[in-house]
N, C-alpha and C positions, 0 to 999 in steps of 0.2 A: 053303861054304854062306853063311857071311855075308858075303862079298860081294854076291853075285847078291841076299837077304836085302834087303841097303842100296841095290842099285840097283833091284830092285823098290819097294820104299814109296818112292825118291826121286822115279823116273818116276809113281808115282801122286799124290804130294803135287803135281807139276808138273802133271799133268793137271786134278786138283781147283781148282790153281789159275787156270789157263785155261779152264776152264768157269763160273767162279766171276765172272772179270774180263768172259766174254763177256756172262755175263747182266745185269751190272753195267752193261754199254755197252749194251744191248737197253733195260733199263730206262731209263739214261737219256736215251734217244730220246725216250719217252713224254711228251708235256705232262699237265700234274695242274690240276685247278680244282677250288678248296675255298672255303668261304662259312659263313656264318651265315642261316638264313630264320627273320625273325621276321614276329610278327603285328602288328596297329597299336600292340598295348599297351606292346609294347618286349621282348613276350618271346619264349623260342625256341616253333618250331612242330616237332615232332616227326611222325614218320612217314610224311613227306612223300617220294613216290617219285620219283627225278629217274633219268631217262635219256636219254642222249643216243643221238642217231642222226645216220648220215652223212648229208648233204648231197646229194640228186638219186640215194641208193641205199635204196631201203625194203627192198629183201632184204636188206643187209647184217648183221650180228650187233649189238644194242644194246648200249651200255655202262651199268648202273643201279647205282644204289647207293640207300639209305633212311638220314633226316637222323638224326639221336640223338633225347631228349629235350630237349635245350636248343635245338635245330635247325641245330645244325652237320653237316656233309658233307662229302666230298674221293672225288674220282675221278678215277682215271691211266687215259690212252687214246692212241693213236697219235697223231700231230700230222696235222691236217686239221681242213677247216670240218665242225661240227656246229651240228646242231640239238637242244640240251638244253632238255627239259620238267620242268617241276615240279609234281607233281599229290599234291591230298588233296582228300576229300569236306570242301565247304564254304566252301576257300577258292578265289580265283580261278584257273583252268587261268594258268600262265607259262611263254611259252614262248623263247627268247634265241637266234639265231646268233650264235655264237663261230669263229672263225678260231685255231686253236691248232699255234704252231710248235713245233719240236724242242726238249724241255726246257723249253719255256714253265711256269710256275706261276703260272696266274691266278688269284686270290680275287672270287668273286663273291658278295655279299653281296646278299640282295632283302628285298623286305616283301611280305607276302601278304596281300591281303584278304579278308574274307569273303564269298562268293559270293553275292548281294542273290538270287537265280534259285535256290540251293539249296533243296534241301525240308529240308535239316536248318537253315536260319536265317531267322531273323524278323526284319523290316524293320518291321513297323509297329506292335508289340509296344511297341517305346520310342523313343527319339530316334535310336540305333545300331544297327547292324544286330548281332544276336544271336544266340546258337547255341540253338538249341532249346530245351535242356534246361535254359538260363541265364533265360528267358523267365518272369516270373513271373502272366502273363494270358493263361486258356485262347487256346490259337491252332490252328485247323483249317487246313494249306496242301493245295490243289488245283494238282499238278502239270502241267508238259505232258503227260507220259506217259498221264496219266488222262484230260486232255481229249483226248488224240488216241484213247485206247481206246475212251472212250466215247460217241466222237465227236458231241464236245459244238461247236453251232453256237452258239449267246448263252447270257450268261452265265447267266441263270436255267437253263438245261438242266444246267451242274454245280452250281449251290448246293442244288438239290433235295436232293442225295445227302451233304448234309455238317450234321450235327448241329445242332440250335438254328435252323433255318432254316425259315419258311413261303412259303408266296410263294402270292398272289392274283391273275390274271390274267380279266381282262374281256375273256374269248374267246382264240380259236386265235391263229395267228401277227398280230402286231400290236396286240393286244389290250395297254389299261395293264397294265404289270408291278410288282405291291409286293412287295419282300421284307421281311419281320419276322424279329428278329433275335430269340432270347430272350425273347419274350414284349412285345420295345418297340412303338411304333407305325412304319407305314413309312417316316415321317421323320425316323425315331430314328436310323435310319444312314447313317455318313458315308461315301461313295463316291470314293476315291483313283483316279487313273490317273496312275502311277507321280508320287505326290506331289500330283498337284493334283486338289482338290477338284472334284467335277462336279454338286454337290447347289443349283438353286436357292437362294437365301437363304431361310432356316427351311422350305423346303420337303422333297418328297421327288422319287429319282430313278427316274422310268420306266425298269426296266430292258427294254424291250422291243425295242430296237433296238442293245443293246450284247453284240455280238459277240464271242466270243474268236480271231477271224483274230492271228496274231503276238503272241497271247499266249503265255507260257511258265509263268508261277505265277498263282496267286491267295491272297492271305490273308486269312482272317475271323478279327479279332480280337474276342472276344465279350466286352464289360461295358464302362461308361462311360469313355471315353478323352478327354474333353474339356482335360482337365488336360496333352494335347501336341497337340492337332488343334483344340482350342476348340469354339464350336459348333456343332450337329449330332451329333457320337460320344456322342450319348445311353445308346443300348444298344449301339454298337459300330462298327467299320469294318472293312471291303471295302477293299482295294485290289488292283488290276489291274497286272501289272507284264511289258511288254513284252519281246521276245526283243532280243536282243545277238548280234551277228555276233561269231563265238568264229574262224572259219577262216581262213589265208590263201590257201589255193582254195575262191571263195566256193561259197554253197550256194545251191539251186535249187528249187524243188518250185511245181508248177501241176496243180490240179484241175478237173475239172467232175463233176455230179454232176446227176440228173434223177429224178424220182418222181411219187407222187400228187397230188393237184388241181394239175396240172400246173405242180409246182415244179419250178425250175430254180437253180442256184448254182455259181459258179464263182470261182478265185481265186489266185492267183500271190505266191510270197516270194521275194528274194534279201536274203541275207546273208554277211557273209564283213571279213577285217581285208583293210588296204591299210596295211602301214608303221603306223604310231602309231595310225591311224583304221579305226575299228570303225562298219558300219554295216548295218542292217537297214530293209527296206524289204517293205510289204504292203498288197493292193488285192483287194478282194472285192465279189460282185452276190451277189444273192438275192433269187429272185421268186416269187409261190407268185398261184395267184388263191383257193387258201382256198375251204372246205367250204359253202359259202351264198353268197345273196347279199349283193354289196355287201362279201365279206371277204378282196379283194386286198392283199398286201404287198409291197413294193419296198423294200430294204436296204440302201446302199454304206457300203463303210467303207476305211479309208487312213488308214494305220499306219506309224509310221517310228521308229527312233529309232539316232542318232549321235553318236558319241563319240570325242572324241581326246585322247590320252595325253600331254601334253606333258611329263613325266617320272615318275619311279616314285611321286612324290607331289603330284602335278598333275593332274587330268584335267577337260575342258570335256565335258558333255552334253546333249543338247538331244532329246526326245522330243513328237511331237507323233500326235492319232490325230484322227480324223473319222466320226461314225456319222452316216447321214440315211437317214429313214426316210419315206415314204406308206404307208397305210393307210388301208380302207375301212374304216367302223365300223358292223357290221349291229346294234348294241345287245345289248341282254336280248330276244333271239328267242325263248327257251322259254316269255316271260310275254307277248310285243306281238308284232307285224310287223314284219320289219326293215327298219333306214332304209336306204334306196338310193341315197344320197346323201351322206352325212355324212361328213368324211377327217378324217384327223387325218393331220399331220406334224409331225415333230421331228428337230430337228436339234441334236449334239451335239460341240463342239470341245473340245480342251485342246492345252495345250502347257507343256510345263516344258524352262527352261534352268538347267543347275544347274554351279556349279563347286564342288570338293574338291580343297583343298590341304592339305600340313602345316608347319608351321613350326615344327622341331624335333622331336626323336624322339616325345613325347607329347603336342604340342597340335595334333589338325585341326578343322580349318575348312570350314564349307559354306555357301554364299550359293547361292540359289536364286529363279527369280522365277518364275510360274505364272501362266496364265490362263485360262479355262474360260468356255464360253460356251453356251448351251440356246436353242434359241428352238422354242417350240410352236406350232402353231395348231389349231387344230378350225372346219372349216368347214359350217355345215347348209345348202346357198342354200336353201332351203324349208322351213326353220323360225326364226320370231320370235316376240317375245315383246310385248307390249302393256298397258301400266301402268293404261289406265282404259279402254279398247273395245280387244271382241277383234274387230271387224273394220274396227278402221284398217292401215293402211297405211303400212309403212316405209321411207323412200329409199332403205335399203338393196337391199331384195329389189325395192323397182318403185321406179329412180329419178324419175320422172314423178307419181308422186303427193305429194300433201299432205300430212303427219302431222295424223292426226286425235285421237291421244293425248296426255294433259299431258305424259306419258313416252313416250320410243318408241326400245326399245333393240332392236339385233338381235340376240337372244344365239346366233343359229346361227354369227356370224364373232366370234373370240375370238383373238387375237394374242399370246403369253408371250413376254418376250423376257429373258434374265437373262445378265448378265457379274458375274465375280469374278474379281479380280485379285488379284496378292499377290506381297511380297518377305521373303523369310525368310532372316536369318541365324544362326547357331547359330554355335559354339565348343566344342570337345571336351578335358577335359585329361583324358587315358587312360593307368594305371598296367596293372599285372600284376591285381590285385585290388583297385581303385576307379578308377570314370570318374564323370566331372561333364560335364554340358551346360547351358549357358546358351545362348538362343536370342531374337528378335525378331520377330513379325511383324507385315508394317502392311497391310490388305488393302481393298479398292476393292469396291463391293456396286452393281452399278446392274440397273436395272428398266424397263423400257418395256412397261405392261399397258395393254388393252380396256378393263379393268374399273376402272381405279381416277383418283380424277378428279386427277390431275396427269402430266403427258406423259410423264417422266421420273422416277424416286425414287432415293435414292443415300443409300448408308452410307458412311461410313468405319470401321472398328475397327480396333484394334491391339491386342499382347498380349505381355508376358512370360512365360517360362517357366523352369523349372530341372526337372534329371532327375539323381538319383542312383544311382548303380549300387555296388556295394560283395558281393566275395564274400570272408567272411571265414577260410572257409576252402573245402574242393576241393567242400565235399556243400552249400555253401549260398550260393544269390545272393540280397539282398535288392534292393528298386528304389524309390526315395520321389520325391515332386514334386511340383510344383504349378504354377500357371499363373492370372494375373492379365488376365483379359479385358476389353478397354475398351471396351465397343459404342455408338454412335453411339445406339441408341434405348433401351440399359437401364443402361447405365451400367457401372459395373466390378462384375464378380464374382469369386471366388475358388476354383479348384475343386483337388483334391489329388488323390490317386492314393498307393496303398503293397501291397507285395505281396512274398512271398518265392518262393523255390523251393526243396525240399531232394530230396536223394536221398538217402532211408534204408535203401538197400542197395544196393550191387555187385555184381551176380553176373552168372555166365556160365553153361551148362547149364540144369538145370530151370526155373531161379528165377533171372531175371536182376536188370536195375535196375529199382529202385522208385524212381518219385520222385513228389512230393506238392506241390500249389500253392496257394495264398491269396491271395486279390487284392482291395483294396478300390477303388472310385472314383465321380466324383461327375460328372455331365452335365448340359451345359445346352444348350439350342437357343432362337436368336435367332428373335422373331415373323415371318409372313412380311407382305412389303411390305401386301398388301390387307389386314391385321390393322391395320397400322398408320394409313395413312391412308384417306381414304372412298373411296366408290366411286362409279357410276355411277348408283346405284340409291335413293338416298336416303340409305343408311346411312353410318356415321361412324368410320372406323375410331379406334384406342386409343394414344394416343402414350406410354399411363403401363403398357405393357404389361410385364409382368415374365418372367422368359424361361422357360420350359418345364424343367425338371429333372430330374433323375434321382440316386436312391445303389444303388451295383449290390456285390453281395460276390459271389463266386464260392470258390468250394472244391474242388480235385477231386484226382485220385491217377491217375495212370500205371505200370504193371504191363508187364515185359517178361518171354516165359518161350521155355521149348526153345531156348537159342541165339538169343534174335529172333525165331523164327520165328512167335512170335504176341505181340501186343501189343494190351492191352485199357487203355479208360481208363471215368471214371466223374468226372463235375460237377456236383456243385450251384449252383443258382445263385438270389438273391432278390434282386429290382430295386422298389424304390417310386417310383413317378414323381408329380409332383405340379408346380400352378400350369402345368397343363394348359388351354390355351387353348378358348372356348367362345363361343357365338353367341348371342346373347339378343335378340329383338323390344322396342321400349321406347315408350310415351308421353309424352310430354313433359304433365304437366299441370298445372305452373307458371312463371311464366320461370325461364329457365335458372340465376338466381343461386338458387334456392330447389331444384331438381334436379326429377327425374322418378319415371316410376314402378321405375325399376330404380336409384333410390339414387346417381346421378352426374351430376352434375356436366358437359354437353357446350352448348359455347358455340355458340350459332346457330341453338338449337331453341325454337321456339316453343309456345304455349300447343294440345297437342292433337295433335301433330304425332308420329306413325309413324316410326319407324327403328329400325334393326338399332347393336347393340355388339360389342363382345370383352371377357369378360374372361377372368383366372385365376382357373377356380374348380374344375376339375377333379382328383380324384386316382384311380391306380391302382397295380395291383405287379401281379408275375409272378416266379413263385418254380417250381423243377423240377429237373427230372435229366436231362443228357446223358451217353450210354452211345452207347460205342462201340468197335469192336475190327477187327482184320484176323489173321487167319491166313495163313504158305503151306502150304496141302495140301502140295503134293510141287513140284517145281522144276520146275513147266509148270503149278501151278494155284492160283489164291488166291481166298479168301473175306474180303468187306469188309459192316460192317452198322454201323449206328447205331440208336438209337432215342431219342427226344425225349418228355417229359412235360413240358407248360408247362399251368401251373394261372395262369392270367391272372383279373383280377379287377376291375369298375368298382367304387371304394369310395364316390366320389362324382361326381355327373355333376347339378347342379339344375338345366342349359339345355339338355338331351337333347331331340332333334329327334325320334330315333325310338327306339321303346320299345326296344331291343335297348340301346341306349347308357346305359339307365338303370343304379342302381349295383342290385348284387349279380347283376349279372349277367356274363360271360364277357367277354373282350376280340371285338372282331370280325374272323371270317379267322385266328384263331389256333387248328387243334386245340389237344386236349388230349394226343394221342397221332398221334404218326406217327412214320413210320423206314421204314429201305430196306437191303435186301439185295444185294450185287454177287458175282457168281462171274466168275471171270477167266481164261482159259489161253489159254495161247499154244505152241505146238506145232510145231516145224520155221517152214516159213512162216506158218503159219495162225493168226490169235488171232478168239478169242470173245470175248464181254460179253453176258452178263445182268441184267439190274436190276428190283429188284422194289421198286414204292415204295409207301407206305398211309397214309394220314390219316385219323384218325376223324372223326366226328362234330364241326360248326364250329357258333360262334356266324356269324348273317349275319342281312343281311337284303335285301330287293327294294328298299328302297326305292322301293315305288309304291304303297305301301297298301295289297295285297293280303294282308300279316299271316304273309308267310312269315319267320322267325328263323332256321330251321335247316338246314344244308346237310348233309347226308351224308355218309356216307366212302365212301369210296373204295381199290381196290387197282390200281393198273396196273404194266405189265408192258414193260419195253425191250430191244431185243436186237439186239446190234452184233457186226460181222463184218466181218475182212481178209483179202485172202490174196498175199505179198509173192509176183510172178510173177520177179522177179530185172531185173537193169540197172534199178530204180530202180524198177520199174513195179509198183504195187500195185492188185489192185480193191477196192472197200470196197463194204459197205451196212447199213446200220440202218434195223429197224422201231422206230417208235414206236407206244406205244398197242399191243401189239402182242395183243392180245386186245379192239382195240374197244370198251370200256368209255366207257360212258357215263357224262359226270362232269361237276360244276362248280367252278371254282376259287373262282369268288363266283356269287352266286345268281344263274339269268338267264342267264347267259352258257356254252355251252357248250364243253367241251375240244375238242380237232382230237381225230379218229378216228383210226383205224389210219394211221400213216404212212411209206407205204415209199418208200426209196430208194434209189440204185446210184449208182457212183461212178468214178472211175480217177483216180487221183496218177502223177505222174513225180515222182522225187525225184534231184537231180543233189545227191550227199552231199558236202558241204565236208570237207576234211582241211588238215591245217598239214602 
């Protein structure tokens, strides 16, 4: 027996060890790639999913593996070319061919950036782009997914639906568009496409002809941001921030679409990588001839925007977009006749070249230049205006006649022409928990106006800045800065900014994270050009003008419960604005070294002599509650609502035109109450939208002397529809109005009615 015993366990220890040796040689056939992925700060990025796929085979079996905490990883896979991804929410998709021989051990180490296009990070919140919850200034982002849901065509059709927002619109499509941000005035906000400013100088931006065609986000940062953006971010900034070609089989998608008062719109994108360079490209019509007479719209717009990687901490980008718009303008038809003649056009350029480097693990670099360009005009050929007889005669409208007036202006042709220019540098030193930014900008202001009697006017300003960031530990970011503005017409001001974030609970189930924000900051906006110098008309503009202000606090709390599945938040917010610009009539009725009847001092005015001033003498606040929240029903259905309280206030106003602007009275165009309701599902192919929006009761007025102040509220009703047919082909249609509801945005000027339309996309989907 013990032999047979000894030759049994010897033949099995020989077996053991030949299967032992074989697997040993199996494995090491396999090539292994292991790495470190950190963030820009220098530290690990954890749970980050990397897998690799074969090469020219998508059925094949993937290899995955997920990074640690500190952001290391290692994965064994046969020897062949793959394609290894590296994916987390927030940072940039990376993707790498690797060619891996037999037994190869490659170490690939990367830096991941944060995704500027995520809905969980904020770009315009601070100098660095942000993770949400690091953010210490309420921030509202408007996704693609939202704008394609709710298929949102210009940009006022999504800001309606996001908290703290009014918007005034003088008539249906074409009609001037203001938005009020918090209770500010419509020039209080500053308006970004992807970095560069598109706001007239001290003016405000008609959004009526800006589209979101190859838009991907939008953010509304809400409270005085002047202290990184300078002036303008009164009460807050808008920025616009274009799509990026993510695939290297590019993407495709071309629609047209057709409805009532015989609107028409159509529009085509490609995007997609080529080797290092990433580019997006988009071109869109829309034409409607509008509910009355005289209220046709015509819309193009062409959108681009490119980029190329010149190494993992290198990249050149250049984004440029084009909005131009005609319009008929039939007026305030509910009060007069409307004019059958009257256009307005604008036209609206940007472009930003920006380069990001790093030199060394923790200092990056951004040099950026920007230029933005508006030009308006408003044409009446059949209407002028006449300084001392109303029936002379001006070259304008009859070039064959004489002017028979001491004045003789045409004010039916009116020309806006505005550029800004600007080069910004900035420097980042970014640890694990504190970064610093120092920055520079020197920016070019020019003007060529109808109205104002010099042919051309032109600023220069420049500005320092610094931005701290600092979390001292995992539940709190604070963020401090300031910013030193040097204006060509007010001189240097100094405005700061300071605000925390904490999260006072962690949880998952019932009761998730809490987290709670404080934000203080201070805003200024530079005069616009016809404030400064005179005009055509007699009047004299104010070179000693001081710049428009603002102090804004904000306070609110964020609440997550059920797993995420619902998320409510709640803001307060109280803004004083003062040395608020104003128009005053004046006499002159001594010389000018002795002053006038409005107490200044204006050289060139004679004994008796009528004209118009500016000055600083206005103040107001707006103080209120934004409430907001989203549920998901069940995994095919969500509920979205906000609702806005702004108690706006004039405290002083002593050169009020019209009796609504005097003080103790309301801001104008501002409810005191409005909010909206979204219900959402999407279901196999098919998704719905509902939206329900309301606004109380407005201060306003006609402005014609007829003594109307007050504008009504309103409830209307939106409802959008798709249904994906398969190989890319979707049909779509949304009503708007969709219960016809009669309504006015500002007094006079009626909303568009019911408005339906149909639709059909092809969509050629990019993949890597």
């Amino acid at each position: 027996m013990k032999p047979a015993v000894l030759r049994f366990a010897f033949l099995a220890l020989f077996f053991l060890l030949v299967l032992h040796t074989s697997q040993a040689q199996e494995h090491s056939s396999d090539a292994h790639i292991s790495g470190t992925l950190l963030d820009s700060s220098g530290a690990g990025v954890g749970r980050v999913q990397i897998t690799a796929r074969l090469d020219g085979d998508a059925k094949a079996p993937a290899f995955k593996t997920v990074s640690s905490d500190d952001g290391a990883y290692a994965l064994s896979l046969p020897a062949s070319r793959y394609h290894v991804s590296f994916v987390r929410e927030s940072f940039v998709v990376r993707v790498i061919a690797l060619d891996l021989a037999v037994g190869e051990r490659r170490k690939l180490d990367l830096s991941l950036d944060l995704e500027r296009l995520s809905a969980s990070v904020v770009v315009t919140a601070q100098t660095e782009p942000t993770s949400a919850d690091q953010t210490t200034a309420p921030v509202t982002v408007i996704t693609k997914e939202q704008i394609d849901e709710r298929q949102a065509v210009t940009l006022p059709d999504a800001l309606l639906f996001a908290p703290g927002i009014a918007i005034g619109r003088t008539g249906p499509e074409g009609g001037t568009a203001s938005v009020f941000l918090n209770g500010g005035n419509s020039n209080f906000v500053k308006v970004l496409v992807d970095g560069v400013p598109i706001n007239p100088p001290g003016g405000a931006v008609d959004f009526s002809d800006l589209s979101l065609d190859n838009i991907d986000k939008v953010e509304i940062v809400r409270g005085a941001e002047s202290a990184i953006y300078g002036t303008d971010a009164v009460s807050g900034v808008i920025q616009l921030f274009t799509h990026r070609g993510e695939t290297r089989i590019p993407e495709f998608s071309v629609y047209a679409e057709g409805g009532d008062f015989s609107s028409g719109r159509g529009g085509a994108q490609l995007s997609g990588l080529l080797g290092a360079f990433d580019y997006s490209a988009a071109a869109s019509y829309f034409q409607t001839d509008g509910q009355g007479p005289n209220d046709d719209f015509l819309n193009r717009t062409l959108s681009g925007n490119f980029g190329y990687r010149i190494s993992e901490t290198n990249q050149l980008r250049l984004t440029l977009r084009n909005n131009d718009s005609d319009a008929g303008i039939p007026g305030q038809t509910l009060f007069e006749p409307p004019s059958l003649y009257q256009k307005y056009f604008q036209h609206i350029f940007s472009a930003n070249a920006r380069w990001e480097f790093a030199a060394g693990k923790h200092w990056h670099h951004e040099i950026s230049g920007g230029d933005s360009y508006t030009h308006q005009s408003n044409d009446n050929p059949l209407q002028s205006f006449y300084a001392t007889d109303p029936n002379a005669f001006c070259p304008q409208t009859n070039p064959t006649a004489v002017p028979t007036a001491e004045f003789c202006d045409f004010t039916g042709y009116s020309r806006f022409a505005y550029n800004r220019a600007n080069v910004d540098a900035q420097t980042s030193y970014v640890l694990a928990n504190f970064a610093v930014t120092a920055g520079y900008q020197y920016e070019v202001e020019n003007a060529f106006l109808t109205s104002i009697d010099v042919p051309h006017a032109r600023r220069n300003n420049q500005a320092g800045y610094l931005d701290f960031r600092y979390r001292p530990q995992r539940r709190v970011s604070l963020n401090f800065g300031g910013r030193a503005e040097d204006n060509a017409n007010f001189g240097t001001r100094v405005v700061p900014r300071v605000g925390a974030a904490v999260t006072l609970h962690y949880g998952k189930g019932l009761w998730g994270d809490t987290l709670y924000r404080v934000f203080y900051g201070e805003g200024i906006k530079e005069p616009r050009f016809d404030q400064t110098y005179g005009d055509n008309f007699g009047d004299f503009g104010n070179p000693s003008l001081r710049p428009e202000a603002s102090k804004t606090w904000t306070s609110g709390i964020e609440q997550k419960l059920l797993n995420d599945r619902i998320r409510l938040s709640a803001e307060y917010f109280y803004s004083r604005f003062y040395d608020i610009v104003s128009f005053e009539y004046c006499t002159a009725d001594a010389p000018p070294s002795t002053g006038n009847s409005c107490n200044v001092d204006v050289p060139g005015t004679v004994p008796g002599q009528s004209f118009g001033y500016y000055f600083n003498t206005d103040l107001a606040l707006a103080r209120g509650v934004n409430l907001s929240g989203e549920a998901k029903l069940t995994h095919w259905l969500k509920l979205a609502g906000n609702y806005t309280y702004d108690d706006t206030l004039v405290v002083s106003a002593p050169n009020a035109f019209d009796p609504t602007e005097t003080a103790g009275n309301r801001l104008l165009r501002r409810p005191p109450n409005s909010g909206s309701l979204t219900l959402n599902g999407g279901f196999h192919r098919l998704n719905f939208l509902l939206d329900g929006y309301f606004s109380g009761v407005r201060t306003d007025s006609d402005f014609l002397g007829l003594g109307y102040t007050r504008n009504p509220g309103y409830a209307r009703f939106d409802m959008t529809t798709s249904c994906r047919l398969g190989h890319g082909v979707a049909l779509y249609g949304r009503a708007e109005n969709l219960l016809n509801k009669q309504y006015q945005d500002a007094l006079g000027y009626p909303a568009l009615g019911r408005d339906v339309r149909v639709g059909v996309r092809y969509t050629f989907s990019g993949r890597n």
